[in-house]
C-alpha positions in Angstrom: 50.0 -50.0 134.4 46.3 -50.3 134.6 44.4 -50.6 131.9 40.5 -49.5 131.8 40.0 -50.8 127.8 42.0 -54.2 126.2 42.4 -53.0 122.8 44.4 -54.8 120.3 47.0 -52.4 118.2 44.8 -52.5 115.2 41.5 -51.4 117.3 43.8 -48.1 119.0 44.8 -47.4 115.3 41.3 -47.5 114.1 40.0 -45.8 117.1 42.8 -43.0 116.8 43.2 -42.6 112.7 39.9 -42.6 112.3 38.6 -39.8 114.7 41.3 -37.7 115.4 40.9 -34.4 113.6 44.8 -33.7 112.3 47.6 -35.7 111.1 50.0 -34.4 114.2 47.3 -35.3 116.4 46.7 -39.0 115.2 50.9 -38.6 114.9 51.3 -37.5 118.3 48.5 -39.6 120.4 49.2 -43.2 118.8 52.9 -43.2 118.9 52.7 -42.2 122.0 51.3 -45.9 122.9 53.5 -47.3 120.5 55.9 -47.5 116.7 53.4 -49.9 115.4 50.2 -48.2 116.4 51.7 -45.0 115.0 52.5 -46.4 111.8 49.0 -47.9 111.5 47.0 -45.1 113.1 48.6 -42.5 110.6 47.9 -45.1 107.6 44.8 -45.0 108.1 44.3 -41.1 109.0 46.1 -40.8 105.2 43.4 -42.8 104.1 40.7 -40.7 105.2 43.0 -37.9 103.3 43.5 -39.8 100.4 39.8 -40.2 100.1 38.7 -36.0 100.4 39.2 -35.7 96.6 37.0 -38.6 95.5 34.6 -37.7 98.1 35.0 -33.6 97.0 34.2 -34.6 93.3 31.2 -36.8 94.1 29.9 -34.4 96.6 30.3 -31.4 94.0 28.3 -33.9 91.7 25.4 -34.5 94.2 24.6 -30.4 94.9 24.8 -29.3 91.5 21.7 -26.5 90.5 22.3 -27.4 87.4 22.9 -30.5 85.1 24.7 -28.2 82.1 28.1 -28.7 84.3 31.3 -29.5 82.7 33.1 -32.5 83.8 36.0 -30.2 84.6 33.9 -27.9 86.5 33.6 -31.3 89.2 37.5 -31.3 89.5 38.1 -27.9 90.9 39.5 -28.8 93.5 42.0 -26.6 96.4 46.1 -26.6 94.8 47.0 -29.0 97.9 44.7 -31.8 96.9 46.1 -31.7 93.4 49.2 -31.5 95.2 48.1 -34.7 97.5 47.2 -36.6 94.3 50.0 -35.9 92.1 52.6 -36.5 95.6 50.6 -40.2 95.5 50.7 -41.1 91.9 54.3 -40.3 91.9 55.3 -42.5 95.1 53.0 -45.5 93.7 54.2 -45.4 90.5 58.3 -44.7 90.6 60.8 -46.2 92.6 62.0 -43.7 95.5 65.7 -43.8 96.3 66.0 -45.2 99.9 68.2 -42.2 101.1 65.4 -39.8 99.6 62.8 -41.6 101.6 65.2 -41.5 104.8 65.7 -37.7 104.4 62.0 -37.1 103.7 60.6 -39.4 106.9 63.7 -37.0 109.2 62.1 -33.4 107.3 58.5 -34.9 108.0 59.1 -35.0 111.3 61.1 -31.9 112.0 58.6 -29.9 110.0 55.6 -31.5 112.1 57.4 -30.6 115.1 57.8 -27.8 114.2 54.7 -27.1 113.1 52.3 -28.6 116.3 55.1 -26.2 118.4 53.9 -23.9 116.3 50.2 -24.0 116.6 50.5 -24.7 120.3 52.4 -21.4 120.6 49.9 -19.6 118.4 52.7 -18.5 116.6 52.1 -16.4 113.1 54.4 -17.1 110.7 52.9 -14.0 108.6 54.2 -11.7 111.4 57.4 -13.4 112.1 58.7 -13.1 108.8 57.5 -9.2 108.6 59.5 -8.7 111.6 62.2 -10.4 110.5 62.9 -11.4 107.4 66.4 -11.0 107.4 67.2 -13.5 110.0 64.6 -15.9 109.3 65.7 -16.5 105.6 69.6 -16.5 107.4 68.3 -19.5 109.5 66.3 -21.3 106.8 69.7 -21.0 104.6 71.5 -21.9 107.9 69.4 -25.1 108.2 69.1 -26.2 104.5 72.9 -26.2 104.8 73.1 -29.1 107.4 71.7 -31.3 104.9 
């Protein structure tokens, strides 16, 4: 194979978790080169997650009109950042099962499947369920069943 750039894994994982725009496109592009650039491109795109709330709080702080804020009014932040922090306290601080961790890396990676099938579709889930609620609840039961 020819090869216009000699990166070494940890420059491709920089280069790719640190300017691709979405987790399933860091996901899909580096482990399409390889496991280990995958796993350290997606680190690093998690990073650059992990750090929006931090960087939302301080921001918030910097543009303020006025300095009669609340300390709570700087951590307002959207339900899935709380959700992000809360997901990361939890994992650092308790051990996780090994078969809890296996199940949730297989569901990741169904549900991101799903999902960048989903958006390459332009499928809306809003109107698939008003069409059909009936038979999508029946395959969501159908599917939680297997597991």
């Amino acid at each position: 194979m020819l090869t216009l750039f000699h990166f070494s894994t940890t420059e491709i994982s920089l280069l790719l978790g640190g300017t691709l725009h979405s987790v399933g496109n860091v996901a899909g592009a580096a482990f399409a080169i390889s496991p280990e650039v995958g796993e350290q491109a997606l680190t690093i795109k998690l990073a650059r997650v992990a750090l929006l709330s931090p960087g939302l709080i301080f921001f918030s702080y910097l543009t303020q009109e006025s300095k009669s804020k609340s300390w709570k009014d700087y951590l307002q932040l959207p339900w899935y950042l709380w959700g992000f922090i809360i997901i990361t306290i939890l994992v650092s601080t308790i051990k996780i099962p090994e078969n809890v961790v296996a199940f949730s890396d297989m569901m990741a990676k169904i549900l991101l499947t799903i999902a960048m099938t989903a958006i390459g579709l332009k499928v809306s889930f809003s109107s698939l369920i008003s069409s059909g609620k009936k038979d999508f609840l029946w395959f969501f039961n159908f599917f939680f069943k297997l597991f």
